[in-house]
C-alpha positions in Angstrom: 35.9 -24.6 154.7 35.5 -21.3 156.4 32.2 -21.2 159.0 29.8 -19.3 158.5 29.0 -16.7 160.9 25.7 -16.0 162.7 22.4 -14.5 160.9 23.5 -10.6 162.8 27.0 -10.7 161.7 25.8 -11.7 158.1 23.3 -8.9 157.8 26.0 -6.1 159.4 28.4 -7.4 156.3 25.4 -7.6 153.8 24.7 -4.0 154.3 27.8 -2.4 153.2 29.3 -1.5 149.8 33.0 -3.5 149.9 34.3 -7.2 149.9 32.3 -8.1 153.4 29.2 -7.3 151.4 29.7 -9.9 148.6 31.6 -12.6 151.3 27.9 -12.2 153.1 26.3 -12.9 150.2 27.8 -15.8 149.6 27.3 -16.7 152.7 23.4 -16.7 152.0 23.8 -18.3 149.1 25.1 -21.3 150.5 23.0 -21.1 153.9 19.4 -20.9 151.8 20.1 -22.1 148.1 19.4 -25.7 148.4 16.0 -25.4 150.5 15.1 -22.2 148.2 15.6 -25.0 145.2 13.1 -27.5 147.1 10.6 -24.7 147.7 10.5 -23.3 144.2 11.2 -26.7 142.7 7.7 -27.7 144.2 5.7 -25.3 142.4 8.0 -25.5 139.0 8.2 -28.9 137.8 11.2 -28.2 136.0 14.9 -28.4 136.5 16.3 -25.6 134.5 13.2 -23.1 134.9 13.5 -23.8 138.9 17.3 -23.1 138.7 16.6 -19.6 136.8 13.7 -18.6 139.6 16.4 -19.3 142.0 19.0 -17.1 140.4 16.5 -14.4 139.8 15.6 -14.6 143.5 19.4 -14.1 144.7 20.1 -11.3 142.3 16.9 -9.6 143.6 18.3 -10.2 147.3 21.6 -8.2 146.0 20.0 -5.3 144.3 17.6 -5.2 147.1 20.1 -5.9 150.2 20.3 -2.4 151.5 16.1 -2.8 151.7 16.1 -5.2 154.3 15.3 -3.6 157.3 15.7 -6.9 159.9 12.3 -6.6 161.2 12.0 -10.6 160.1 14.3 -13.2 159.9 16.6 -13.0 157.0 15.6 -16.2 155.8 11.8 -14.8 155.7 12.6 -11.7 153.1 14.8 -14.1 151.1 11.8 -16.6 150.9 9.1 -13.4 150.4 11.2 -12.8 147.0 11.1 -16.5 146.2 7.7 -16.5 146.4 6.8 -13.7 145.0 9.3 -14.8 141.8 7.7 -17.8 141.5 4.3 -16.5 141.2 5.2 -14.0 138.8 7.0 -16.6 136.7 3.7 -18.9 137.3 1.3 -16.2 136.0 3.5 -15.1 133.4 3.5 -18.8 131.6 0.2 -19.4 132.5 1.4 -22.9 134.2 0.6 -23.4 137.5 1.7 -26.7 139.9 -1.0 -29.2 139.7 -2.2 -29.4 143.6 -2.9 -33.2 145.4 -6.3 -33.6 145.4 -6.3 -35.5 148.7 -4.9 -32.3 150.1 -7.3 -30.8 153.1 -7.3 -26.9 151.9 -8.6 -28.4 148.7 -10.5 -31.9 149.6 -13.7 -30.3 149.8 -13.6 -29.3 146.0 -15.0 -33.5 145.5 -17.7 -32.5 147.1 -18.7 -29.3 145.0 -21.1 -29.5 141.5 -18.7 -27.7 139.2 -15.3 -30.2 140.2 -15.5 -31.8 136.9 -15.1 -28.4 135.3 -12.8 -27.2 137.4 -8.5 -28.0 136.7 -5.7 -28.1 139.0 -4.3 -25.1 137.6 -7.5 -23.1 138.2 -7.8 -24.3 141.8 -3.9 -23.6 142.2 -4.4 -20.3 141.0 -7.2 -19.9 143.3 -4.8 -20.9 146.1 -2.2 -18.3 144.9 -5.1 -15.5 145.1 -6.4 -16.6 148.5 -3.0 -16.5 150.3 -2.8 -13.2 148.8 -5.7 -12.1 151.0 -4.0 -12.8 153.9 -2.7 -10.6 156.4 1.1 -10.8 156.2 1.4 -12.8 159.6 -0.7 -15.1 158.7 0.6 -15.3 154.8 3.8 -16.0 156.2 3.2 -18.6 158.7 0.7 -20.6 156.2 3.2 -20.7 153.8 6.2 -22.2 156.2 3.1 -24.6 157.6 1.7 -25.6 154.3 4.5 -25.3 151.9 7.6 -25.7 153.6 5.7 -28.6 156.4 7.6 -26.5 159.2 7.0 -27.5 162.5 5.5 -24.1 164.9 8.8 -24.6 166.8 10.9 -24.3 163.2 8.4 -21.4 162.5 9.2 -19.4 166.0 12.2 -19.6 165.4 12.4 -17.6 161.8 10.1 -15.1 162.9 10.8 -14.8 166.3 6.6 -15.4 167.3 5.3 -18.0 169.8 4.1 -21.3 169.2 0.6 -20.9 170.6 0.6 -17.7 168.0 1.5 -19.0 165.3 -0.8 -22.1 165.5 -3.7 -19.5 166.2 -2.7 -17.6 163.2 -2.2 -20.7 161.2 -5.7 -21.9 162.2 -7.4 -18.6 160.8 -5.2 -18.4 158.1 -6.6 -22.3 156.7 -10.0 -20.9 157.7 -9.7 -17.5 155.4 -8.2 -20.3 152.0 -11.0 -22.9 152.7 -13.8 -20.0 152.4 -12.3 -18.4 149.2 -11.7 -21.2 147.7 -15.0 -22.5 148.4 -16.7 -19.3 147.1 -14.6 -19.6 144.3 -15.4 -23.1 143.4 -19.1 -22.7 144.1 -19.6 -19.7 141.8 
């Protein structure tokens, strides 16, 4: 088994229009398929659907390879594209993944008149529409925090911030989802 070469070389190869282009692709594909799986996999509850995201998602990081710029980590564009597939795939169906109830962004929904009217689905969809709001530094880290249940130092790491940042923009970033979702649920 060959090894696979660091995130710089990858992108240098990626870039390019010849043989190093697709042996970097590859490369990707076997560096970020089986946590992309996870990650989609959690929001589709379904084997076959999940596995079509996922190959959606890399032939969108092919078409699109010449578009990333490096101003993130590789792994953050790839998992922008995921996201964004999965969310189109989720509003297209009309199925969204049913959230845990004993989830803290969510908890406070007990609490509110209108719960017993209210379905997963909606308040998952309500979730999708509030991380929208979100500044991109924020969207991003909330989603490796909540999602992905990185740890800051993980987080750092892929998008090169600090710890104390990240937890600061994490901490305003839960603030922003509890109030939309509680002016959503309250309305």
């Amino acid at each position: 088994m060959t090894q696979i070469p660091d995130e710089n070389t990858i992108i240098s190869y990626f870039h390019r229009d010849d043989d190093f282009a697709y042996k970097a692709f590859t490369w990707i594909v076997d560096l970020h398929s089986k946590r992309l799986y996870t990650t989609i996999r959690r929001w589709i509850n379904n084997h076959e659907i999940t596995n079509d995201i996922l190959q959606e998602v890399f032939i969108k990081v092919w078409n699109n390879r010449k578009q990333f710029q490096g101003s993130s980590a590789l792994f953050s564009w790839i998992y922008r594209i995921a996201y964004n597939e999965t969310i189109h795939f989720l509003k297209k169906e009309n199925k969204h993944k049913s959230l845990d109830i004993t989830d803290p962004i969510v908890a406070f929904s007990h609490q509110s008149e209108h719960y017993g009217k209210i379905t997963s689905e909606e308040i998952s969809q309500f979730l999708f529409e509030a991380i929208e709001t979100l500044p991109e530094k924020q969207r991003m880290v909330f989603e490796y925090k909540y999602f992905e249940d990185l740890k800051y130092e993980e987080i750092a790491k892929l998008t090169g911030g600090s710890v104390g940042g990240l937890k600061a923009n994490y901490f305003h970033a839960v603030g922003k989802v509890e109030e939309f979702l509680k002016n959503k649920l309250n309305h």
